[in-house]
Every structure is written in structure tokens, then in C-alpha cells.
N, C-alpha and C positions, 0 to 999 in steps of 0.2 A: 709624145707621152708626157712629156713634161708639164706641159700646157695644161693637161688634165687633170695632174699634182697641183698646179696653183690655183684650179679653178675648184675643186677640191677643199682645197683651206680656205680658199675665202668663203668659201659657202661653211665650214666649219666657225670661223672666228661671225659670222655672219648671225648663225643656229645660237654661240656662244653668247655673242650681246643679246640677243634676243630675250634668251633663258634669263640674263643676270637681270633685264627689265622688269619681265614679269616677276620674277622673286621679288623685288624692290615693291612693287606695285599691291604684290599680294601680301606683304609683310604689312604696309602701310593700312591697307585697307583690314585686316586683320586686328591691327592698333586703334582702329576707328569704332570698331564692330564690338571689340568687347566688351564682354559682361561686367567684369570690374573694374574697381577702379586701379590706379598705378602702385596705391596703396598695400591693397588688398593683395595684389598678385607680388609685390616684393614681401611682403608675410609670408605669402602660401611657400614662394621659392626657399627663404628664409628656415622656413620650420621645415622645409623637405631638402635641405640641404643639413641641419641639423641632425635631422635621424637618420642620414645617411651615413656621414660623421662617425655620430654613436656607436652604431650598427659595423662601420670599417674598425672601432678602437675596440668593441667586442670581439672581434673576430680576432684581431692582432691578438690581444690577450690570451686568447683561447689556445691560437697560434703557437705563440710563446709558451704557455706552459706544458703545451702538449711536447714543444721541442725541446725542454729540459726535464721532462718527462723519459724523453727517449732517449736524450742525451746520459744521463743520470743511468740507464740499463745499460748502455753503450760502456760505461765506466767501469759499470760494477763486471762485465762479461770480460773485459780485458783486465781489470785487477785481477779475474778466477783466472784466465788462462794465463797470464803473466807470473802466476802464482805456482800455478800446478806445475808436482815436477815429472810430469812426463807428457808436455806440452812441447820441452824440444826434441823426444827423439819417438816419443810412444810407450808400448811396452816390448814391441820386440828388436827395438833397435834401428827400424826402419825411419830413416828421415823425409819422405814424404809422408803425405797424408793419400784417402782413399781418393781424393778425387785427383792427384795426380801431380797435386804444385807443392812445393816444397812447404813442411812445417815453420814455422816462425817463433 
């Protein structure tokens, strides 16, 4: 059984060179074949890496102000109940709350 196991990997590390060949071979010829020039295609990547860019520092922003947006309600809800005085015990004295965990 073992034998089987090694004749197994080699035929894997085998499929494996194979594969990395032909990538090499068809990257190459791919480089040969294009339309433009080395120029042209570090532009195009240039400006499509650009508005991606933008597009990720828009979004952070958006991000951000949404989360001190909500941070900001987050505040104002615990200054109210921090505030209220029957936030620690109710009005009839009970110190849980309805859903069953202790008031705070």
C-alpha cells in the first residue's frame, strides 16, 4: 500500500510541474499577443486602481460617520437612562426588569 502512496505523489508533483509550465508558457505568450502597449496597460491599471481607492475612502467615510452617528444615540439613550430616577428600581419596587435580568 505504500508503494501506491509514493507512486501517487509523484505523479501529483508530476501534474504539478506540468501546470506551473504551461501558466509560464501561456503568461508569455499572452505578453506577446497584446493589444497594448506596456504603457497603455500601466495607465489603465493606474486609473483602475485609483478609483478603487476613492471608491474604498468613500465608503470608510460613510462608514465613519454612520458609526458616530449611532455612537452619538448610544450616548444620548444611556445619559436618559442613567438619568431617570426609576431606572434602578421601577415604579413598583421590583428590581428586575420584564425580560428577566436584573435592572442596571
Amino acid at each position: 500500500m505504500t508503494r501506491w502512496n509514493d507512486e501517487e505523489s509523484a505523479g501529483n508533483g508530476t501534474f504539478l510541474l506540468g501546470a506551473l509550465a504551461g501558466a509560464l508558457v501561456g503568461a508569455g505568450v499572452a505578453l506577446l499577443m497584446a493589444p497594448k502597449s506596456g504603457a497603455q496597460t500601466r495607465e489603465e491599471l493606474s486609473a483602475g486602481y485609483s478609483s478603487v481607492r476613492e471608491a474604498a475612502a468613500r465608503r470608510y467615510r460613510d462608514l465613519a460617520e454612520r458609526a458616530t452617528a449611532k455612537l452619538g444615540e448610544l450616548e444620548q439613550k444611556v445619559d436618559q437612562y442613567a438619568g431617570s430616577p426609576s431606572s434602578s428600581t421601577g415604579t413598583t419596587g421590583d428590581t428586575t426588569s420584564t425580560s428577566g435580568y436584573p435592572r442596571v
